[in-house]
C-alpha positions, 0 to 999 in steps of 0.5 A: 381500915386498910386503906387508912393506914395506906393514907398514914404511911404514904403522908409519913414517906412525903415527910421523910422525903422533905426532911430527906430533901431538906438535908440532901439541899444542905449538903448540896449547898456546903459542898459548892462552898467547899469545893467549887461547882466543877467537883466530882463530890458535887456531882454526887450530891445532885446524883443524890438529890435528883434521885429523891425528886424523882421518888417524889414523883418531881421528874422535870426537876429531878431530871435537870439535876441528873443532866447537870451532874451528867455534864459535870462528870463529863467535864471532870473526867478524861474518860468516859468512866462507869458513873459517867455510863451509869448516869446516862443509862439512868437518864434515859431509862427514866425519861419513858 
């Protein structure tokens, strides 16, 4: 019993991550529309992204998105501020 209501929670936290996923993508997509690719807005979003792949255990893709938005902060920014500190600590961390 135990074990099937572990299978049933576990196939409902994929479904939300694909609807998470889903809408995350949309948001990803209008801000590019709105804004432009080189937007500190966008980067957050592909933060946002990133993050949810890699909860769902989608590390390689997840990781390109950190990196990408990494390397926009970096460009939209003069100084190395605390996202820009946060992101690379947060790279890091997850590549082991």
């Amino acid at each position: 019993m135990t074990q099937t209501l572990a299978a049933i929670t576990d196939v409902k936290r994929r479904k939300m991550y694909d609807e998470a996923e889903k809408y995350y993508r949309e948001a990803l997509d209008i801000r590019l529309q709105l804004v432009g690719e080189e937007h500190p807005d966008v980067a957050y979003s592909l933060v946002h992204l990133g993050n949810l792949l890699r909860a769902k255990g989608e590390y390689e893709e997840a990781e390109k998105l950190l990196l990408e938005a990494l390397e926009m902060r970096k460009k939209t920014h003069m100084r190395r501020d605390n996202h820009i500190i946060g992101l690379e600590i947060f790279i890091e961390a997850n590549r082991s």
